[in-house]
C-alpha positions as CSV (number, residue, x, y, z in Angstrom):
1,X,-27.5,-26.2,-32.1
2,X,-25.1,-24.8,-29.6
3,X,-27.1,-22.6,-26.9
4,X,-25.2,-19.0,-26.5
5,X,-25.3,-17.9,-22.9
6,X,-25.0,-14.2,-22.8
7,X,-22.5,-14.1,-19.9
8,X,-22.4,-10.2,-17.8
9,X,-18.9,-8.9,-18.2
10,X,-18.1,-7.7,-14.1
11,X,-15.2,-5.1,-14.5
12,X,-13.3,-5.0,-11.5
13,X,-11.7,-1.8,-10.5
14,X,-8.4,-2.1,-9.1
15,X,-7.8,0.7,-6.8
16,X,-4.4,3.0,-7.6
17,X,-2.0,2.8,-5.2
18,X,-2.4,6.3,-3.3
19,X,1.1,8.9,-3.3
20,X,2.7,9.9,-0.4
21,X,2.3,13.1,0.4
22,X,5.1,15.1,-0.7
23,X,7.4,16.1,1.8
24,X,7.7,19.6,2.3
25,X,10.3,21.8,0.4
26,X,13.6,21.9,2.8
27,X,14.0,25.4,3.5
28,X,16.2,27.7,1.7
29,X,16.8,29.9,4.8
30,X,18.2,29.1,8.0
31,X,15.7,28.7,10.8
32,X,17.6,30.8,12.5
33,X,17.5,33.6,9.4
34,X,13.4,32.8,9.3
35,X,12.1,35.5,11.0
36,X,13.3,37.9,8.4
37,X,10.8,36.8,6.0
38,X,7.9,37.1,8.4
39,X,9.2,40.6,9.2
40,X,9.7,41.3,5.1
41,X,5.7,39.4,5.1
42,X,4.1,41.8,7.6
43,X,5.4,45.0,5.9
44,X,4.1,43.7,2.3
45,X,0.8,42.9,4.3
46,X,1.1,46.6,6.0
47,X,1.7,48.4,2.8
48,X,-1.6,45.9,0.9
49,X,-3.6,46.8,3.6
50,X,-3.1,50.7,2.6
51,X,-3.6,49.6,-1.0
52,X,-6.9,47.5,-1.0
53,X,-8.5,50.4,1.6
54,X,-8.1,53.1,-0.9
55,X,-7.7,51.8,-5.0
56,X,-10.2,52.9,-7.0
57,X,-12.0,49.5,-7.4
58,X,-12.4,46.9,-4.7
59,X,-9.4,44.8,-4.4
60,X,-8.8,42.1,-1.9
61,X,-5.8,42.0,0.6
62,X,-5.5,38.4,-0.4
63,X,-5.7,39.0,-4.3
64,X,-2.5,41.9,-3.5
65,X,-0.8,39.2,-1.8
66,X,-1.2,36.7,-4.4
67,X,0.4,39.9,-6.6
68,X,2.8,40.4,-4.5
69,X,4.2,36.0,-4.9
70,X,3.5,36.6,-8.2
71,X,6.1,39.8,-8.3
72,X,9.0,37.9,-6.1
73,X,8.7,34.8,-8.8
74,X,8.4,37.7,-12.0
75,X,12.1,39.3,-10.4
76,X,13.5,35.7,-10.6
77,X,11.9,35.3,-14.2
78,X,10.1,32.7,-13.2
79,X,6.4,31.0,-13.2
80,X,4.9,31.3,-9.9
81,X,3.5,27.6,-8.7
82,X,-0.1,26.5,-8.3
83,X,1.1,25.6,-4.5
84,X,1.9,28.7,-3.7
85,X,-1.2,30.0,-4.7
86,X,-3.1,27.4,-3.3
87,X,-1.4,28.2,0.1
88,X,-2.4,31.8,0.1
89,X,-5.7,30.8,-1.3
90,X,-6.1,28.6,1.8
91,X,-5.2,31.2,4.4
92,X,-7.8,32.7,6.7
93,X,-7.0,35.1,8.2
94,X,-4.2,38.0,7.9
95,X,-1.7,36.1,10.4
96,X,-2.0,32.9,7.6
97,X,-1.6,35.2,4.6
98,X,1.5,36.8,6.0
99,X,2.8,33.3,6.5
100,X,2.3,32.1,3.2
101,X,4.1,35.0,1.8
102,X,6.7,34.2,4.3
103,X,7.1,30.6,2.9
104,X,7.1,31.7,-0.6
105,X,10.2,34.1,0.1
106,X,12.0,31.5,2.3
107,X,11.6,29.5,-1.1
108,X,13.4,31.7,-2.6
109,X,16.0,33.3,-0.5
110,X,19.0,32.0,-2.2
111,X,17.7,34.2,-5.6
112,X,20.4,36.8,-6.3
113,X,17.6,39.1,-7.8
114,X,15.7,39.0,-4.0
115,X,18.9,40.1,-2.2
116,X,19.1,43.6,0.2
117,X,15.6,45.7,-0.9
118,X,15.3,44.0,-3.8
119,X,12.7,41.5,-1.8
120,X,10.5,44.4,-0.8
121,X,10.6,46.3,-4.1
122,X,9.9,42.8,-6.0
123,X,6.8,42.3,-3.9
124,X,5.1,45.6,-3.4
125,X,5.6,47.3,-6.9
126,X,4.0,43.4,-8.0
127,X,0.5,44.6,-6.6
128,X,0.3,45.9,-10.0
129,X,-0.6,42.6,-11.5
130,X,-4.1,43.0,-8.8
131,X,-4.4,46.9,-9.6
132,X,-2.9,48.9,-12.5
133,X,0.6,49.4,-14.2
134,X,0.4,53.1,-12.5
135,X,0.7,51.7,-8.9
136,X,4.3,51.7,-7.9
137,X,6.5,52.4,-5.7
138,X,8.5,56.0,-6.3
139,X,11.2,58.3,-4.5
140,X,10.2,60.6,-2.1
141,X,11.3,63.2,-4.5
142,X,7.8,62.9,-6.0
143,X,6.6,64.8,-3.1
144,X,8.3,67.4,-4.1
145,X,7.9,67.7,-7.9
146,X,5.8,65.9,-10.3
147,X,8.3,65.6,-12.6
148,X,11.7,64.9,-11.2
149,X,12.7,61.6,-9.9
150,X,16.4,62.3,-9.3
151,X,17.9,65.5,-9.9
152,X,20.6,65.8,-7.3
153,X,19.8,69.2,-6.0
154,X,21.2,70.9,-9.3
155,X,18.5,70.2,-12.0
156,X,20.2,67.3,-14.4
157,X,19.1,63.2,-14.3
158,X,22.0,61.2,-15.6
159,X,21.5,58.0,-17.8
160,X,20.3,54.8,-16.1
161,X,20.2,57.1,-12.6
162,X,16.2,56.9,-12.5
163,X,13.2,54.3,-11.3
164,X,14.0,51.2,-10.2
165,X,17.9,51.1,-10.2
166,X,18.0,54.6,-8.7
167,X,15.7,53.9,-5.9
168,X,17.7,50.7,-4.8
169,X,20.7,52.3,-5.1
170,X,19.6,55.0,-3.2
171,X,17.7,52.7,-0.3
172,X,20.7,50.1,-0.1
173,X,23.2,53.2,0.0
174,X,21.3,54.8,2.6
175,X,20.7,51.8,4.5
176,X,24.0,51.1,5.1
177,X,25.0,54.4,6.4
178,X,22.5,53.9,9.4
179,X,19.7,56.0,8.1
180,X,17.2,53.3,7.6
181,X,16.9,50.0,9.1
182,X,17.4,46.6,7.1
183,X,13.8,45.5,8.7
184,X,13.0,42.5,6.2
185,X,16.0,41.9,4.1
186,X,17.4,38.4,3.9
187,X,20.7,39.3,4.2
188,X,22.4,42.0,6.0
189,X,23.4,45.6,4.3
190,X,26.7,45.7,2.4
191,X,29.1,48.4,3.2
192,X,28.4,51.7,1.2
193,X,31.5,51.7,-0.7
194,X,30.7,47.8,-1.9
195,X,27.4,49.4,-3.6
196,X,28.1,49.7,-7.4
197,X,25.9,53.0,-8.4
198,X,23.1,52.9,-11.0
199,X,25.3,54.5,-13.6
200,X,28.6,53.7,-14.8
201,X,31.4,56.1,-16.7
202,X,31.4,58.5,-17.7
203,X,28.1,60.4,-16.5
204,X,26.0,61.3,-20.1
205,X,23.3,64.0,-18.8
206,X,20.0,63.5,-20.2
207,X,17.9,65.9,-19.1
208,X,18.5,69.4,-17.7
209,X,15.4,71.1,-15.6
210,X,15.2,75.0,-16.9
211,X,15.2,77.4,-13.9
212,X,18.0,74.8,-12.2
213,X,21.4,76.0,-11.1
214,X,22.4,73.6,-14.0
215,X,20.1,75.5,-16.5
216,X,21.5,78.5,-15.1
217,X,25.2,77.1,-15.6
218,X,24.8,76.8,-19.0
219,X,24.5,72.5,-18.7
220,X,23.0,70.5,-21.6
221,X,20.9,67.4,-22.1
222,X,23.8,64.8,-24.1
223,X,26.7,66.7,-22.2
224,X,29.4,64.0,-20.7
225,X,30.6,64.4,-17.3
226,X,34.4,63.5,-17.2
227,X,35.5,64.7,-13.9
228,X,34.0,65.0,-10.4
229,X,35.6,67.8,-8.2
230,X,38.9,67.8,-10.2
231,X,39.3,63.6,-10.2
232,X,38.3,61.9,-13.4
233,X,35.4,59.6,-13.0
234,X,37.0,55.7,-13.8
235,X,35.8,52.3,-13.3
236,X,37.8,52.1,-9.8
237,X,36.6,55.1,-8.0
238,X,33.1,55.3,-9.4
239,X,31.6,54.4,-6.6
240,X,32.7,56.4,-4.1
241,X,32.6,59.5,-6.3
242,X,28.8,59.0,-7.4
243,X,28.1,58.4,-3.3
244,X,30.1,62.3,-3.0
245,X,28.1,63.4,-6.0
246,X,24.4,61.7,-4.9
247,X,24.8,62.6,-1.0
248,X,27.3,65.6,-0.7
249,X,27.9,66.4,3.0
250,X,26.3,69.0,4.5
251,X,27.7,71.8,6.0
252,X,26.0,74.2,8.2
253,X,26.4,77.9,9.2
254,X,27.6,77.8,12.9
255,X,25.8,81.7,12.7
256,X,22.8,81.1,11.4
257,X,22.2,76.9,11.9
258,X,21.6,77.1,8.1
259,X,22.7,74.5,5.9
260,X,25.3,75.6,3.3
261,X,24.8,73.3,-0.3
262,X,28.2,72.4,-1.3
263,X,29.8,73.4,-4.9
264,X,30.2,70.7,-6.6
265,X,32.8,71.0,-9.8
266,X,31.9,69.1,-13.0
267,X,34.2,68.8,-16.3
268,X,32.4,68.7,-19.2
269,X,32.3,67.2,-22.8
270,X,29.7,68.5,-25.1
271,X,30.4,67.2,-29.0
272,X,34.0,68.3,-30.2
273,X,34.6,71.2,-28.1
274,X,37.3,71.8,-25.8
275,X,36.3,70.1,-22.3
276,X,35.3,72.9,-19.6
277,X,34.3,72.9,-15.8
278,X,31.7,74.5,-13.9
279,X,31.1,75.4,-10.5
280,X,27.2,74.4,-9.7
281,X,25.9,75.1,-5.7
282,X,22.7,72.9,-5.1
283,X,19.7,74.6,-3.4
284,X,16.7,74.9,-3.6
285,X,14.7,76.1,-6.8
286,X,11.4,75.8,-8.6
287,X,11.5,73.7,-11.9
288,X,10.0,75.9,-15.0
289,X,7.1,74.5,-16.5
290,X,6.0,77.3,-18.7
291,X,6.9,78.5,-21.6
292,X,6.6,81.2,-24.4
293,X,8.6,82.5,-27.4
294,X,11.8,84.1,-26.5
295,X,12.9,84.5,-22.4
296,X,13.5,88.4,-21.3
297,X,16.2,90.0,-19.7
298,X,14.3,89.6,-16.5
299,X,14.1,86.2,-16.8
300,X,10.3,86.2,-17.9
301,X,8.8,84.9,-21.3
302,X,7.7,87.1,-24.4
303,X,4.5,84.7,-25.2
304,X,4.0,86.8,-28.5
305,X,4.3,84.4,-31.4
306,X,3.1,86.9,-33.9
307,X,3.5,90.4,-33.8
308,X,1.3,91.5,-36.5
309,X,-1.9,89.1,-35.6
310,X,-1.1,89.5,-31.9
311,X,-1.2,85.7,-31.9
312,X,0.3,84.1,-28.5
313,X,2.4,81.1,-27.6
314,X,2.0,79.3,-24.2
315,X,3.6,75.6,-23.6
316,X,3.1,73.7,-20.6
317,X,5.5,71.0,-19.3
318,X,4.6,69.3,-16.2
319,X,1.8,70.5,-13.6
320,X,4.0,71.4,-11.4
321,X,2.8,73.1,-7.9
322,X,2.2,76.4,-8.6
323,X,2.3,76.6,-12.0
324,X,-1.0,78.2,-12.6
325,X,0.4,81.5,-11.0
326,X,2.8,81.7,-13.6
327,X,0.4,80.4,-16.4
328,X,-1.7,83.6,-14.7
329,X,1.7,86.2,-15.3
330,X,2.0,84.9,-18.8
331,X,-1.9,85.5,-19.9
332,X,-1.9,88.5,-18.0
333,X,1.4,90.0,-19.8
334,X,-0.7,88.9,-23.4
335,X,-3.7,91.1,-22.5
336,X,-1.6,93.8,-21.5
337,X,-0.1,93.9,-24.7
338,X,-3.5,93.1,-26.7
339,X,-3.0,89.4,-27.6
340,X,-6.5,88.6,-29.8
341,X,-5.9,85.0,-30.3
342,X,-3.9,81.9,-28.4
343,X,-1.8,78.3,-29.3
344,X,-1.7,76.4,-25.9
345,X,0.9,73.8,-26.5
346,X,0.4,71.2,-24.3
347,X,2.0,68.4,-26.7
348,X,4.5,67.7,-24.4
349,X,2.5,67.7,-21.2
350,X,3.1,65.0,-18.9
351,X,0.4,65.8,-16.3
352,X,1.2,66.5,-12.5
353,X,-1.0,68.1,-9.5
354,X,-4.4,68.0,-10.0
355,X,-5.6,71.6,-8.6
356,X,-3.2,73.8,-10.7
357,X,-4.2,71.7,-14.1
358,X,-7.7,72.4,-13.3
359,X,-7.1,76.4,-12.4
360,X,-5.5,76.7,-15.8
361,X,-8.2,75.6,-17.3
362,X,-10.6,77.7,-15.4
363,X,-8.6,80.9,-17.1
364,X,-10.3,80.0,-20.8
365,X,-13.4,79.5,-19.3
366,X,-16.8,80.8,-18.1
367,X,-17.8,80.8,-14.3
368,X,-19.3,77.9,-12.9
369,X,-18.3,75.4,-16.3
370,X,-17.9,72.2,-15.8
371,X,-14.0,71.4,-16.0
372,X,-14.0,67.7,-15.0
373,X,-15.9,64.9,-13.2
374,X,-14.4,62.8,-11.4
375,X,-15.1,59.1,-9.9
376,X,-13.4,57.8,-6.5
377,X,-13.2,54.5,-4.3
378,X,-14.0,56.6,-1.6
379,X,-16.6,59.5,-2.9
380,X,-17.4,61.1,0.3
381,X,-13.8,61.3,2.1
382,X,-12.7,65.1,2.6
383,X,-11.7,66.1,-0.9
384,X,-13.2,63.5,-3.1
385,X,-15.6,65.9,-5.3
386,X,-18.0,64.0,-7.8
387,X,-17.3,66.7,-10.1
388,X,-15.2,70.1,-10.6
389,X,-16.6,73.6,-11.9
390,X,-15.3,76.8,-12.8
391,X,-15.6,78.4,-9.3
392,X,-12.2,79.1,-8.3
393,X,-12.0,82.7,-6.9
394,X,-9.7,85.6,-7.8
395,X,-9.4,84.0,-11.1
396,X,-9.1,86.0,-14.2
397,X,-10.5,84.5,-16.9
398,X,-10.3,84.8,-20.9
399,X,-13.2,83.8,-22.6
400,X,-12.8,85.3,-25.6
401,X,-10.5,85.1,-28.1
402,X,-9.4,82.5,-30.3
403,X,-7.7,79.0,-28.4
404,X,-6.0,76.2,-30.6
405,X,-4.7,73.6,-28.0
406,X,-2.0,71.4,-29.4
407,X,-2.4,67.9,-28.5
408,X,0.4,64.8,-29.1
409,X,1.5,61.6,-28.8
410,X,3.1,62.2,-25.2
411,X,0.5,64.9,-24.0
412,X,-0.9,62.7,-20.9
413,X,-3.2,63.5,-17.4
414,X,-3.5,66.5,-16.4
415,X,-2.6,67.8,-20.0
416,X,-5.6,66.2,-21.2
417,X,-7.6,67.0,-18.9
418,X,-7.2,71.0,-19.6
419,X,-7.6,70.3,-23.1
420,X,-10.9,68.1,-23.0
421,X,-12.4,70.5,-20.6
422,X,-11.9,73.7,-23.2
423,X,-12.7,71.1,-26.1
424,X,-16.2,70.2,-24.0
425,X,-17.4,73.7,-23.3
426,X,-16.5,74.5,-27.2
427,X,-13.5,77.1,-25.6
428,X,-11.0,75.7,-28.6
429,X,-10.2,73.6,-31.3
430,X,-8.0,70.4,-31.2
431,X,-5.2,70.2,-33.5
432,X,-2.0,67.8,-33.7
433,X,-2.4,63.9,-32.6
434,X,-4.6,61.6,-30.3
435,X,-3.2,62.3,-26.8
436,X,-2.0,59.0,-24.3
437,X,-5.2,58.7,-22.5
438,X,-4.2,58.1,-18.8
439,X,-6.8,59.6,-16.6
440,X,-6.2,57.8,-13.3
441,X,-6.2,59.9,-10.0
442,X,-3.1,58.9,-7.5
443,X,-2.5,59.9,-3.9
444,X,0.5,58.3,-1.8
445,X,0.7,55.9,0.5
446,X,3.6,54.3,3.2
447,X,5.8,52.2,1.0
448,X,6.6,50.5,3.7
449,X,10.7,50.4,3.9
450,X,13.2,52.8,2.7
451,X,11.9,56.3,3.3
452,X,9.7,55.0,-0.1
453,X,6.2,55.9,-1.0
454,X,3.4,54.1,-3.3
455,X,1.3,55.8,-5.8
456,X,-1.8,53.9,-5.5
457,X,-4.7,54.5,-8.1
458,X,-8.1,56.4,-6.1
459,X,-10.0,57.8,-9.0
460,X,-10.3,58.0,-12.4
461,X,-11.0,61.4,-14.5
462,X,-13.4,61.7,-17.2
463,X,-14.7,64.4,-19.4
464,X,-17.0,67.1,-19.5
465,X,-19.2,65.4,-21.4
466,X,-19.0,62.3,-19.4
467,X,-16.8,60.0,-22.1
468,X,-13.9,58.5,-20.2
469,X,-10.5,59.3,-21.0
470,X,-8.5,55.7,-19.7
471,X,-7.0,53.8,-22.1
472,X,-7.6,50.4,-20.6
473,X,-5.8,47.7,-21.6
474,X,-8.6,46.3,-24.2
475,X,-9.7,49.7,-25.4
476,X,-9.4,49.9,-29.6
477,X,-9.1,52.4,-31.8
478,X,-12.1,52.9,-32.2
479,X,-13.5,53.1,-28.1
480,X,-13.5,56.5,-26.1
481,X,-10.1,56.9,-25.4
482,X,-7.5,60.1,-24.7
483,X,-8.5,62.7,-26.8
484,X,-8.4,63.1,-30.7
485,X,-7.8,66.4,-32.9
486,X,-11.4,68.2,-34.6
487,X,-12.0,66.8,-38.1
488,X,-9.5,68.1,-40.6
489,X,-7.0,69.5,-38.1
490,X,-5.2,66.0,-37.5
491,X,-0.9,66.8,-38.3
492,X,0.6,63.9,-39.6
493,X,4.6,63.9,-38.7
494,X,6.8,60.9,-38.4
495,X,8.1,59.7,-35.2
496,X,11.5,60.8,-35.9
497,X,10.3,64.3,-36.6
498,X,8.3,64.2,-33.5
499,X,11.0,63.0,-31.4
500,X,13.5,65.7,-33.2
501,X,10.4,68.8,-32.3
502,X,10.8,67.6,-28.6
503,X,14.5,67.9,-28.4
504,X,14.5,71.2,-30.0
505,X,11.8,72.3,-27.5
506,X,13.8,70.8,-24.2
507,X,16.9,73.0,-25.9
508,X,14.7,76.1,-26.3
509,X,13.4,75.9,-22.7
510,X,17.0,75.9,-21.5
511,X,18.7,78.7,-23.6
512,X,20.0,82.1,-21.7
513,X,18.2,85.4,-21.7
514,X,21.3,86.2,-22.3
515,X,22.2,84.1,-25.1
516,X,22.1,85.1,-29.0
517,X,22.5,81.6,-30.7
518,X,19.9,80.8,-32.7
519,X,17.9,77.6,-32.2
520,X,15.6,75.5,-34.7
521,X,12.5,75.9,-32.2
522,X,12.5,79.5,-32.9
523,X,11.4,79.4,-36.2
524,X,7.5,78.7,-36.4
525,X,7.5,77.3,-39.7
526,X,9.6,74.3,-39.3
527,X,7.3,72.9,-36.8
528,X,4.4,71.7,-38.6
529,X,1.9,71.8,-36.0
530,X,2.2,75.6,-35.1
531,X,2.5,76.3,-38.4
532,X,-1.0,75.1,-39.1
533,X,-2.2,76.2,-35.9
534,X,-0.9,80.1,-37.2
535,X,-2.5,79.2,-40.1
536,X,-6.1,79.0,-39.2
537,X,-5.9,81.8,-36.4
538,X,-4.5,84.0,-39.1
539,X,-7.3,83.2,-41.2
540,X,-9.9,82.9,-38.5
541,X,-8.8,87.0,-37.3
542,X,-9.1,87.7,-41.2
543,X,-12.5,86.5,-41.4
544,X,-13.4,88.9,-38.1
545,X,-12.0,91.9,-40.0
């Protein structure tokens, strides 16, 4: 009988041969060149700094960093690598974090999409991947109004002149005239006239600003500018004439020191009429935000929607500053003239400033009602209230008639925040379509480069009744979101017909007092949402009878 031996089976690892470390990635910037991306690293540190210290949730400088790679690589379309990360990960301290950024952009200095500002914007407007979408940098125009971004002194925004290509034309343009300095660009500034402008030819308006010198000139949204001061706008002198149009010279009174705006001449095309020119002076103005049924000789609003009911009609655009003295006028002018019920219109509301949204909503209600609570970063800094109530004084208020508040697709911020705080103290009805929901408080910080600010989130808004109003990114239909009409007064319209009521609004707002044409916003009836809202007044001041 053969024996078997059970024999132990030794496995003998063979150690792997261990790689060499990699050597590091040549560097795409002259050594000479390198201290430009430390200097474009320290600002983007400055600027995060600012960020993390006053976002509404905690944020790490390090995580807005990583953002900020991660916003350089998205501008070249790229995937950001796991080194880089690792080496910003690694960093200690703020000097190490600002030198991994540095590395990261040396990387990539040869990237057409990083060239001039383009680097800076890239990287600070990426700290939205570590925040919100609503942190970004804007023009310093914002500071001004809520609503205009670029409006050359005269009240119209051409097509493609706005956000992103308008802010780097205007910083590269302005750059190279001496105005700012070229602190962290990789390369140096091109000569002005080398800068191709946002737009090309001819100019198309697309938005004119009622109470604007252009509104006043008789300008529309969809007119085509042809010529610029009597030369016609072509692809070889674009540039220079969009730098005449975008930063006329200024002239001053040798009297008075006073600047004198310049005329500026535009030919226009509008449809199959004959072209025409007008003469528009920039200066200063105050964009309308408010509006009623038909404007007066006097340049003021009839709000009277229906004569016989006494029923009223009050739209708001954007909270502008100011606008609830005007809002105050309006009402007032109604109760003179013995409105007995209203349809606030706020489908088209973009939101704005903060204190006038919250005075107009004080006029509908009771003294001392809750309007809005509010949550910060920062609760006890100077002007950071947990909550906001009716207490505003010298207010008049209206308590008492009838309110239907129209509510849409676009009405956003400070629009919904008026209309939840009537809807929460039972001041109105809801009618029309769920509303945005955007509820995020915003203050300005240093952008950093470029005369440029950054809107970074502080707060967030949230109803009366304590429901929040954010639509975060995995809210559903179904979670507490914006704000929906009452049951049964929901107005189904397509989104060309709601796109075609916002047009004929924006062409309402800018007619003459003057003017006799008719328009389609005029008639009641063919917009189905204040048709229904006449509706149930008229039926509601029935019943009272």
């Amino acid at each position: 009988m053969v024996g078997i031996t059970a024999v132990g089976l030794v496995v003998v690892s063979v150690a792997a041969p261990v790689p060499a470390p990699e050597p590091p990635p040549t560097p795409k910037l002259p050594r000479a060149e390198q201290w430009k991306a430390h200097d474009f690293a320290r600002i983007v540190y400055h600027v995060a700094d600012q960020v993390a210290a006053n976002y509404v949730r905690p944020v790490e400088v390090r995580d807005l960093i990583k953002a900020a790679a991660r916003g350089l690589y998205d501008e070249c379309r790229d995937e950001i690598p796991e080194q880089a990360l690792r080496a910003i990960d690694q960093a200690r301290n703020p000097n190490q974090l600002t030198e991994a950024l540095a590395e990261i952009l040396i990387q990539l200095a040869d990237r057409p999409a990083l060239t001039g500002p383009r680097a800076l914007y890239a990287a600070i407007n990426g700290f939205r991947f570590a925040t919100d979408p609503a942190c970004q940098l804007v023009s310093p125009r914002t500071n001004t109004f809520a609503s205009i971004d670029m409006d050359f002194g005269i009240g119209i925004e051409l097509e493609g002149v706005s956000g992103k290509a308008w802010i780097l034309y205007r910083v590269e343009y302005q750059t190279a005239l001496g105005m700012y300095p070229p602190t962290g660009w990789l390369d140096p500034p091109r000569r002005a006239e080398h800068i191709p402008p946002p737009t090309g030819v001819p100019w198309r308006i697309t938005r004119v600003i009622p109470e604007s010198p252009a509104q006043k000139a008789g300008l529309r949204p969809g007119d085509i500018i042809t010529h610029f001061n009597g030369q016609e706008l072509t692809g070889h002198n674009v540039h220079q004439l969009f730098a005449q149009f975008a930063f006329p010279p200024q002239r001053f009174d040798p009297q008075t020191g006073v600047i004198i705006p310049p005329d500026r001449t535009l030919t226009i095309r509008r449809g199959n009429q004959p072209a025409f020119s007008v003469a528009i002076r920039g200066q200063p103005y105050t964009p309308a935000s408010a509006f009623g049924v038909m404007r007066t000789s006097d340049e003021k609003w009839d709000c009277m929607l229906d004569r016989q009911y006494k029923i009223g009609y009050l739209r708001l655009g954007a909270i502008e500053a100011n606008l609830d003295v005007k809002v105050a006028e309006m009402l007032a002018d109604l109760d003179r003239r013995g409105c007995r019920a209203l349809i606030l219109d706020l489908r088209w509301c973009p939101g704005g400033y903060v204190d006038p949204g919250v005075r107009i909503a004080g006029m509908f209600l009771p003294a001392d009602a809750l309007i809005a609570q509010m949550k910060y970063r920062n609760p006890h800094r100077a002007g950071n209230q947990p909550e906001i109530r009716n207490n505003f004084p010298n207010l008049t208020r209206y308590t008492t008639y009838p309110l239907v508040v129209l509510i849409g697709q676009e009405t956003t911020g400070g629009g919904e925040l008026i209309a939840a705080a009537l809807r929460d103290n039972n001041r109105c009805v809801l009618m029309g379509q769920r509303s945005v929901g955007r509820a995020w408080i915003q203050n300005l910080v240093d952008g950093g480069f470029g005369g440029l600010q950054f809107k970074v989130t502080t707060g967030e808004s949230f109803r009366p009744n304590g429901q929040p109003r954010q639509r975060k990114p995995d809210s559903g239909p179904l979670d507490p979101w914006g704000l929906k009409p009452d049951e049964g007064l929901e107005v189904p319209v397509t989104k060309d017909k709601s796109l075609q009521l916002r047009e004929w609004a924006e062409l309402h707002a800018l007619r003459p007092s003057d003017s006799n044409e008719a328009l389609d916003f005029d008639d009641p009836a063919r917009d189905p949402f204040r048709l229904q809202a006449l509706d149930y007044l008229r039926q509601l001041l029935d019943e009272k009878r």
